[in-house]
N, C-alpha and C positions, 0 to 999 in steps of 0.2 A: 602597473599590474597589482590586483589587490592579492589581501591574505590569502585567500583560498586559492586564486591562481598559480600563488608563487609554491604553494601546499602541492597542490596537485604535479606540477610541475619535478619538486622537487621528487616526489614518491614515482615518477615517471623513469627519472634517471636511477633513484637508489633500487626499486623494487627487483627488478631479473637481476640483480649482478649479487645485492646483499638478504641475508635467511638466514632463520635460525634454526638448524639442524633438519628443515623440509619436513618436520612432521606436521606442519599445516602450511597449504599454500590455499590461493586464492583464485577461482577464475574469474573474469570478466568478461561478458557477455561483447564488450568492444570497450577499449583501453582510452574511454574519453566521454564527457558529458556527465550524464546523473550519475553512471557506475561509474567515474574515476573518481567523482565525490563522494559517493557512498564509501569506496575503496579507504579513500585517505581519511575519512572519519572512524572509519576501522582499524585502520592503520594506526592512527593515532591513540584511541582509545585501547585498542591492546600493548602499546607497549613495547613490540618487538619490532623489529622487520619480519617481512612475512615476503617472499617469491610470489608474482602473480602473471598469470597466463591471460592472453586473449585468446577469447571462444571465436572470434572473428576469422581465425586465419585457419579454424579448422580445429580436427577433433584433440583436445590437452591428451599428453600424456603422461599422469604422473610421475615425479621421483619416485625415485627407489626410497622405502623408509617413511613415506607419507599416509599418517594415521588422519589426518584430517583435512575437510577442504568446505573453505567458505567461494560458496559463487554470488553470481552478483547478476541477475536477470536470468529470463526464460531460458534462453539458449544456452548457457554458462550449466544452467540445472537441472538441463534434460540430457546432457551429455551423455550418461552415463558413466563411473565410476568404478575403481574395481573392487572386489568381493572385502566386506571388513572397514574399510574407508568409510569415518563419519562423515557427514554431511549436513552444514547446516545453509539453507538457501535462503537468499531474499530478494527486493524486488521481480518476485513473478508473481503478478498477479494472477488468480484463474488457473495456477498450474501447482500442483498438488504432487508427489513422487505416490505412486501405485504403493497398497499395502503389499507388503512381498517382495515389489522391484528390487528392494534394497538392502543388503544383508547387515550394513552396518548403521548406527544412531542415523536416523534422519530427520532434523528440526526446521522449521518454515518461523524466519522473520515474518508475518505479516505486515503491508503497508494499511492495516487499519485498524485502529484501536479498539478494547473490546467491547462485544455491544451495548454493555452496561453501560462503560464509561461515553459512546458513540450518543448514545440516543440520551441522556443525561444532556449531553451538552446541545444537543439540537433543540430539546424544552427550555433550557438559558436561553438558546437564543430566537425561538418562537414559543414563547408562554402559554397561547393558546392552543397547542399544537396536541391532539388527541389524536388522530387519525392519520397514521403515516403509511405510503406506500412503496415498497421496496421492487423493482425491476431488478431481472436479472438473465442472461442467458445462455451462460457458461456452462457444459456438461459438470463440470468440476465443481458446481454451487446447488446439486439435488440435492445434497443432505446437510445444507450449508446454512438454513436459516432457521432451525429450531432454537440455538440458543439466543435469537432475535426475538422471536416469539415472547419465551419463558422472561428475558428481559425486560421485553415493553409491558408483559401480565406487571411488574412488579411494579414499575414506574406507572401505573394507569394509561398505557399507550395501545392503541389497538393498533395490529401489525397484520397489512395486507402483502403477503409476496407474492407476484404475479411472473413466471414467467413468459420470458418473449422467444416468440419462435424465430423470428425477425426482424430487421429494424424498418420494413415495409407494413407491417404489423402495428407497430407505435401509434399511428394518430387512430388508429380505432379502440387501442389499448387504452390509451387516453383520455379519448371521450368519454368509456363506462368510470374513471377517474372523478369525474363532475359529480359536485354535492355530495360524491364519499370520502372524499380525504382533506386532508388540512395542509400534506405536502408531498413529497415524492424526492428518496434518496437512492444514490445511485453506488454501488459496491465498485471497488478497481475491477469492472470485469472487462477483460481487452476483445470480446467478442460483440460486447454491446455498447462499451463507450466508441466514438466517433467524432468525427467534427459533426457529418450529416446528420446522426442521432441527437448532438448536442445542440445543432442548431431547431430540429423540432420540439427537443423537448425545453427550451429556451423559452421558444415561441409561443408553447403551451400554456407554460408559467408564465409569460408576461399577461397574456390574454386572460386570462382564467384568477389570475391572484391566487397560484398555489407554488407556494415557493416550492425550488430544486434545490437538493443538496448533494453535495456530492463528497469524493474524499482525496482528493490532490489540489494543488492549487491550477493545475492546467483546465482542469471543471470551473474553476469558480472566474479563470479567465475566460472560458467560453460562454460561463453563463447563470451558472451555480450560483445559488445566493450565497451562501458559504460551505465549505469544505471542510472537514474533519478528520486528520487523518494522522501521516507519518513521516516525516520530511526526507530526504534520501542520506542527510548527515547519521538522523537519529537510526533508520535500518541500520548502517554501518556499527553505530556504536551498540548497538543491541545485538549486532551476529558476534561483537569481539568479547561484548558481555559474557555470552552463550558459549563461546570455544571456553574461556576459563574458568568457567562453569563445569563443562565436561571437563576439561584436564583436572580439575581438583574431585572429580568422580561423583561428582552432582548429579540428580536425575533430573531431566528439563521435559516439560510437553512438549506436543508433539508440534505443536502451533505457539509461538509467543507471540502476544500482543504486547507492542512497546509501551511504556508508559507515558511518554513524554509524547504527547500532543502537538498538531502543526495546525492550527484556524488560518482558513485564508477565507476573506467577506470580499462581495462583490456589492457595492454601494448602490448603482445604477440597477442592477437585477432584483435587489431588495426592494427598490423603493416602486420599480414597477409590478409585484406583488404586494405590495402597500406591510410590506417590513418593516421596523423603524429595530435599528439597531443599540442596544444599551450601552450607557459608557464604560460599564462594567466587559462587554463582549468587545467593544472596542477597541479597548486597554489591552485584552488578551489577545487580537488578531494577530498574527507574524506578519501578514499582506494583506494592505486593502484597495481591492480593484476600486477608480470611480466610476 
């Protein structure tokens, strides 16, 4: 059993029995997989024990005394909370808490780093890359892509966002794609990422020689030339960041982009886009598909 197994394991047994004083617990969206890792890098990086609940078995209901609650996926953070109760959420992609829903602090881990630093790293690793096109089809990402925009104005990047009504819609989406872009990157959106999505727009890119990028490393195994994003350790340690931040009466946005970067390259899907990867980008990747 390696490190992280015997980690997870162990925060399995300690988390419901030991807490310190219940003013922050923890949900989990289901008490195993990315969220028990996210969890335990959390766990770890804060420093305390913390009480945590699975959202699996149905609606948490906090202690008594609980000023604060880190969740850990969609389900976990659409619960609902009660009146006063911060909240700081992460892994949900696509899911936003409503202005107003929430009466106390509400802060969103993103799993994607900010645009600035996102599309920076995408011209490392395609040089010639001017014309990039962003897909997306989440109600939750309408007012989601201006500071993409204003970013790629600064970097010399022309920024086309198209949304899709569909993912029956793609291959005609795609074709007006031809001789306007240089590539095509894809947001954590959980309405329009897919296998079925990711196997045509795979297929696009290999055909065409316009690389796909996307921002998890399960993109860049389906097909993504490379991936840019948040690894599910680093969400964990950036929500434990963010609670003692609040407890020491810090003002935090509404939205944190982590800092700490996760590159996952896919060698094969590069090279049939006619890629060639630097040893510089190399050196940096966490994983490389071949």
């Amino acid at each position: 059993m390696n490190f992280r197994s015997l980690l997870a394991a162990a925060l399995l047994c300690l988390s419901p029995a030991a807490h310190a004083g219940e003013e922050v617990v923890a949900v989990l969206s289901s008490a195993g997989g990315a969220y028990l890792e996210a969890f335990s890098a959390f766990q770890a990086s804060y420093g305390a024990p913390v009480r945590y609940f699975d959202a699996s078995k149905g609606k948490t209901n906090l202690p008594p005394g609980t000023k604060l609650v880190v969740t850990f996926g969609t389900r976990a953070a659409a619960q609902g909370y009660p009146p006063g109760v911060d909240q700081i959420y992460c892994m949900a992609p696509g899911f936003f808490l409503a202005p107003g829903a929430h009466s106390g602090k509400a802060i969103k881990i993103s799993m994607r780093v900010s645009p600035a630093r996102m599309l920076s790293k995408l011209i490392e690793i395609q040089p010639s890359l001017k014309r990039l096109r962003i897909l997306w089809m989440s109600p939750a990402y309408t007012s989601f892509f201006e500071a993409y925009g204003e970013a790629g104005r600064a970097l010399g990047l022309e920024i086309a966002v198209v949304k899709v009504a569909g993912p029956d819609q793609l291959p005609a989406l795609l074709r007006t794609a031809i001789g306007r872009t240089d590539a095509i990157w894809l947001p954590p959106d959980p309405l329009l990422v897919s296998s079925d999505s990711l196997m045509i727009l795979r297929q696009f890119a290999w055909n065409n020689s316009i690389p796909l990028y996307g921002t998890t490393k399960g993109m860049s195994r389906e097909g993504a030339c490379a991936s840019v994003g948040v690894s599910f350790a680093e969400s964990g340690a950036s929500a434990a960041a963010a609670v003692r931040s609040l407890q020491a009466g810090e003002s935090l946005p509404k939205i944190i982009f982590p800092e700490v970067t996760e590159l996952t390259l896919n060698a094969s899907s590069a090279k049939r886009c006619g890629l060639r990867f630097s040893p510089e980008i190399l050196r940096e990747a966490a994983y490389l598909f071949p």
